[in-house]
Steps between C-alpha positions, in 0.01 A plus 500: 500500500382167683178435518523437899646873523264655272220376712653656815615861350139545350379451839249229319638237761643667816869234587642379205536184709132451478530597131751218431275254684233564344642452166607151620143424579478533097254791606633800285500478128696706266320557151271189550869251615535411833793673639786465720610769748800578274299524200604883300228718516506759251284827352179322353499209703136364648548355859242301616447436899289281687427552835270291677162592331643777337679551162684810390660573109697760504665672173890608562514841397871584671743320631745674751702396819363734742172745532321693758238302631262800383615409139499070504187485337626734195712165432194300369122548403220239592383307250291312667359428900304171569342343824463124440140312605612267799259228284786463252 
């Protein structure tokens, strides 16, 4: 699945417009590569997202083309949540 729909279906990034354009702001990384919005995301996959002082790494546990919004979050685990100093 792309990366851009991924993001939207796991309800990690609400359009999959944003989604794409964040991507092409080089902002999402796909086991440590910068990624594209087309890039195939598959089971196993780490997805790294930064957003604004924020960055999110998520693990892909399930990839599927439509969920309940009560069960998005069964499609990945959180690796790792991290605010970023405004010094840096």
């Amino acid at each position: 699945m792309r990366l851009d729909k991924f993001l939207k279906v796991s309800r990690l990034i609400k359009r999959r417009s944003l989604a794409k354009e964040i991507a092409e702001q080089k902002r999402i990384k796909v086991n440590n590569n910068i990624a594209k919005p087309s890039v195939n995301v598959e089971i196993g996959d780490e997805i790294e997202i930064t957003f604004g002082r924020s960055m999110v790494t998520v693990k892909v546990l399930e990839v599927k083309e439509h969920v309940r919004k009560n069960e998005a979050t069964e499609l990945y685990e959180v690796i790792k949540e991290e605010k970023m100093n405004s010094d840096e």
